[in-house]
C-alpha positions as CSV (number, residue, x, y, z in Angstrom):
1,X,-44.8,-25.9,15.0
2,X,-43.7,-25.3,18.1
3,X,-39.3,-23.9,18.5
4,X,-38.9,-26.9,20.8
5,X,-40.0,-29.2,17.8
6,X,-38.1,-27.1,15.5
7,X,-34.9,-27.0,17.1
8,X,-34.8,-31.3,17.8
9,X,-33.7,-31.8,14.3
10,X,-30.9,-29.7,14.2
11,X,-29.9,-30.8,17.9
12,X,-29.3,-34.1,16.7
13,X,-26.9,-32.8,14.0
14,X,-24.7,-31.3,17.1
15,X,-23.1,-34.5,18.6
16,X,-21.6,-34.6,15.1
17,X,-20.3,-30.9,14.6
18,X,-18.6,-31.6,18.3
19,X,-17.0,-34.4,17.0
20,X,-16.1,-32.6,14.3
21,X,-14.5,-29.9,16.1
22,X,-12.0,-32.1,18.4
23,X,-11.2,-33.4,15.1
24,X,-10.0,-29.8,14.1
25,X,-8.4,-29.4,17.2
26,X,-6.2,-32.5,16.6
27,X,-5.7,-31.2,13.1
28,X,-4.8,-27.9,14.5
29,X,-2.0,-29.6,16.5
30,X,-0.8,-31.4,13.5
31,X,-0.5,-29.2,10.8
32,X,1.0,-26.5,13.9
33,X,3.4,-29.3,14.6
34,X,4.5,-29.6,10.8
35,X,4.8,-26.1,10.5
36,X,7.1,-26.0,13.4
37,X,9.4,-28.8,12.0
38,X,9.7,-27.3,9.1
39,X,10.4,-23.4,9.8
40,X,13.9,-22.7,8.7
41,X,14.8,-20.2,11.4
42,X,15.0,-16.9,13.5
43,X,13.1,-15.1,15.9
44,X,12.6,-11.8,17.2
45,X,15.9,-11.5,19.5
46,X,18.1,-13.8,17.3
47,X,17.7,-13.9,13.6
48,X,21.0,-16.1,13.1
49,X,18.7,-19.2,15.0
50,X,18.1,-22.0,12.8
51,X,14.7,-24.1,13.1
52,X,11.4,-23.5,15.4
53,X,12.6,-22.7,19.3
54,X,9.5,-23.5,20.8
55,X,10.3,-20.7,23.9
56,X,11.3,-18.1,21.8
57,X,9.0,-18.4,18.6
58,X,5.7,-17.5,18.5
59,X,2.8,-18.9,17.0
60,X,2.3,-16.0,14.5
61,X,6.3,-16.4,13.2
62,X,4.8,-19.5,11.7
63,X,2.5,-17.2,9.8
64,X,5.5,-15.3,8.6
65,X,6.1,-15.4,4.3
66,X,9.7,-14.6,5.6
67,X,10.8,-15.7,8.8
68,X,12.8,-13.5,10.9
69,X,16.6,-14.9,9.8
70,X,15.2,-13.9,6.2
71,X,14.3,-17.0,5.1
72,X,11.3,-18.0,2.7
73,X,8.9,-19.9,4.8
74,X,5.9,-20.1,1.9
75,X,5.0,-23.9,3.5
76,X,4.8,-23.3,6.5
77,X,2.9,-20.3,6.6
78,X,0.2,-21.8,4.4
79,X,-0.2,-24.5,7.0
80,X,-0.1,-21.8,9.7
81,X,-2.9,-20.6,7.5
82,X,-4.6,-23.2,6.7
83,X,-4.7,-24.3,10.2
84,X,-6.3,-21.1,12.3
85,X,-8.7,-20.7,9.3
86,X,-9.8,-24.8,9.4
87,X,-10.3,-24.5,13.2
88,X,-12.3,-20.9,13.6
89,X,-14.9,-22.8,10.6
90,X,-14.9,-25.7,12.7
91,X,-16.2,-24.0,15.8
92,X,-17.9,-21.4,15.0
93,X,-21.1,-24.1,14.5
94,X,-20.4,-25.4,17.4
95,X,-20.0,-22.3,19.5
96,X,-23.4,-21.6,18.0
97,X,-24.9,-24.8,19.1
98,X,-23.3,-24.3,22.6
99,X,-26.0,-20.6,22.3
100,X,-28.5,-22.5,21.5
101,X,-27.6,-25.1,24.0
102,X,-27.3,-23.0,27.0
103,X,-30.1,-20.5,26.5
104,X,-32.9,-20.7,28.8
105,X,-34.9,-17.8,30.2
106,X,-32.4,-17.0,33.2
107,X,-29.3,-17.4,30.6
108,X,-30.4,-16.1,27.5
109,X,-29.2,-12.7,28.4
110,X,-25.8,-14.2,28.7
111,X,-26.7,-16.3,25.4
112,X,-27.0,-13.2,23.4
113,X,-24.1,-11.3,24.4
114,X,-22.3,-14.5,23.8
115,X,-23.0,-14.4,20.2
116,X,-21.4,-10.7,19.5
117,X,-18.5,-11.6,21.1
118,X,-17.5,-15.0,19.9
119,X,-18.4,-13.1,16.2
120,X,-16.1,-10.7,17.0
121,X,-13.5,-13.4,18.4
122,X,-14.2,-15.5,14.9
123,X,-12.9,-12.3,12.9
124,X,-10.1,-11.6,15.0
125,X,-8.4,-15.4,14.3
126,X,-9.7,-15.2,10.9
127,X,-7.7,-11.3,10.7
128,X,-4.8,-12.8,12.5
129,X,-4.3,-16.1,9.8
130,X,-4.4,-13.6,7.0
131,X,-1.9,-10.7,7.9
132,X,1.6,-12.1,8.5
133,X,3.7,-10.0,11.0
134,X,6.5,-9.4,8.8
135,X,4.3,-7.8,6.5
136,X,1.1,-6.7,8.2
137,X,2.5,-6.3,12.2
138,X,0.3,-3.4,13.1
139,X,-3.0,-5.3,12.0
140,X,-1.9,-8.2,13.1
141,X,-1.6,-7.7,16.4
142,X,-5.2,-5.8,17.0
143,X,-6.0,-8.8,15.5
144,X,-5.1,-11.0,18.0
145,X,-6.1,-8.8,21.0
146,X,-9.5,-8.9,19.2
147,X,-9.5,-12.4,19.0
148,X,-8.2,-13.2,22.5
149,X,-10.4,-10.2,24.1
150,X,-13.4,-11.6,22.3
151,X,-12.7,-15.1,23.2
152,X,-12.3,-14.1,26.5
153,X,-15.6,-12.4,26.9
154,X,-17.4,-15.5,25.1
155,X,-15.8,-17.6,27.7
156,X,-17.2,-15.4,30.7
157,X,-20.9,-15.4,29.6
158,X,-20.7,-18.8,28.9
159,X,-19.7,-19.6,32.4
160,X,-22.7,-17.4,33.8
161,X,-25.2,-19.1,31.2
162,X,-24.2,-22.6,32.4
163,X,-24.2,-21.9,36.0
164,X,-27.9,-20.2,35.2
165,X,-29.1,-23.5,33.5
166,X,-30.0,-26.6,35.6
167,X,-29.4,-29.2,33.2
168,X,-25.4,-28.4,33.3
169,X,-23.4,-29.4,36.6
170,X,-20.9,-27.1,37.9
171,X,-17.7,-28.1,36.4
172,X,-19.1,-26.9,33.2
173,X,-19.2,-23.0,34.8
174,X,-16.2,-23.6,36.3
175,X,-14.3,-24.8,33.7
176,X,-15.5,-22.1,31.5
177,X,-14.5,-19.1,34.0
178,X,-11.1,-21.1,34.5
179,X,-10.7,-20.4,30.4
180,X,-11.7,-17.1,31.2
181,X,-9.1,-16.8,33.9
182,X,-6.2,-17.9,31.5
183,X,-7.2,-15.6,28.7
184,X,-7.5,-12.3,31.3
185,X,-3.3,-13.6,32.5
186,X,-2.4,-14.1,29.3
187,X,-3.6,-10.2,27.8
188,X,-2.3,-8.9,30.8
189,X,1.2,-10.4,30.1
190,X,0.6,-9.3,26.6
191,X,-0.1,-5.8,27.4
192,X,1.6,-4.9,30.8
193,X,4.4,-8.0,30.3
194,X,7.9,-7.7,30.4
195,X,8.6,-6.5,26.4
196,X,9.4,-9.3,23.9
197,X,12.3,-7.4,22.5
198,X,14.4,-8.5,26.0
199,X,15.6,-12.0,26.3
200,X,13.3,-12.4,29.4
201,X,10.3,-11.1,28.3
202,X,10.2,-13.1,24.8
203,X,10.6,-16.2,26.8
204,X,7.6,-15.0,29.1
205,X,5.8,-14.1,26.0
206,X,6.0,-16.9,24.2
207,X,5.2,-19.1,27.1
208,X,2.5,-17.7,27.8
209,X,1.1,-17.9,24.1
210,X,1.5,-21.6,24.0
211,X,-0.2,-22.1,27.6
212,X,-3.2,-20.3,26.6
213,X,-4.2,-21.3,23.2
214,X,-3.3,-25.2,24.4
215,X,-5.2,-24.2,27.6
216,X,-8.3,-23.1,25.9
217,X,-8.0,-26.1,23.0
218,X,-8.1,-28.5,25.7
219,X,-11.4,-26.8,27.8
220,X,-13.4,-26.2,24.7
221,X,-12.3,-29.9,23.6
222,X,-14.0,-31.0,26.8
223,X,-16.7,-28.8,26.7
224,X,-17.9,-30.2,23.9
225,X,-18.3,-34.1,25.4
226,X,-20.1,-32.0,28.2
227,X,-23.0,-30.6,25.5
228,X,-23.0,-34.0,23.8
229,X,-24.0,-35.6,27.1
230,X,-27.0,-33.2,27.7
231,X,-27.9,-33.4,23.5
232,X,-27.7,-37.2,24.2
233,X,-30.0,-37.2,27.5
234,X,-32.1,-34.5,26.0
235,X,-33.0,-36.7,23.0
């Protein structure tokens, strides 16, 4: 058996793991959303704040067991939890159909460096759902450069392996190296920003967070109607 005739079966399985994973984007949202409703208060600069201040909180003060005003926050970090974990299962199969997808003998280069990194991105989100700041800050946050650096890199090959492989138009390269853009401006402002600990730079901080992770929900969102269509006309 040839790995063409091999490989048709489980491509027609992937229209269904893409679904699948704009589903877990929505859910990601959702249960994010809850979280935020339902945090009881504080962050980094004012502990005395009461609820979720959507410029001034980061994502990861959802994942706190006790916020930074002192309170318990056991609900909310479990769906903080629950929702990075839920999402990084959900697209882990179909980052590894998108390999598959866009390997070809120009790409597959691309393809397989692809693969280390978006492994390496997988255990950074899975490292930064399971070591709250308030108890774990040090970890957590080589987590998350892991996880954004790796992300990053997964994004650039993409965009090299797609614009290497005929059967994918342009946008799909360019919207991948535009996700690569916004993850490169967000780890500078991580890294080289204006400090969290100043009124200023948590606002920049934070803003930033939000734009990127919504940024690259939304691209790998449409990325995946863009593999369905060449699964589809493949089939």
């Amino acid at each position: 058996m040839t790995d063409s005739q091999t490989r048709i079966p489980a491509a027609r399985r992937w229209p269904q793991i893409y679904a699948f994973s704009r589903g877990a984007v929505l859910l990601f949202a959702t249960l994010t959303g809850i979280a935020m409703l339902i945090y009881p208060g504080g962050t980094l600069r004012n502990p005395s704040t009461r609820g979720y201040l959507f410029f001034q909180n980061f994502l990861s003060d959802l994942g706190t067991t006790v916020t930074w005003g002192g309170h318990r926050n056991a609900y909310g970090s479990s769906l903080f939890v629950l929702s990075v974990v839920f999402i990084v299962l959900a697209v882990v199969p179909c980052f590894r159909s998108f390999i598959k997808l866009y390997s070809s003998p120009a790409s597959r280069k691309w393809t397989r460096a692809a693969t280390v990194t978006a492994v390496c991105a997988a255990i950074g989100f899975i490292g930064v759902a399971l070591t709250p700041t308030d108890r774990f800050f040090g970890i957590h946050f080589r987590g998350v450069l892991v996880a954004f650096e790796g992300t990053l890199l997964t994004a650039l090959f993409f965009s090299f392996a797609t614009a290497r492989n005929a059967r994918f138009p342009r946008r799909v390269a360019a919207a991948w190296f535009v996700m690569t853009l916004l993850l490169a401006m967000y780890i500078v402002v991580l890294t080289w920003g204006p400090p969290p600990q100043t009124d200023h730079g948590l606002v920049v901080q934070v803003t930033a967070q939000k734009i990127t992770v919504a940024g690259v929900l939304v691209i790998v969102a449409y990325q995946t109607y863009e593999a369905e269509r060449v699964v589809v006309s493949d089939q």
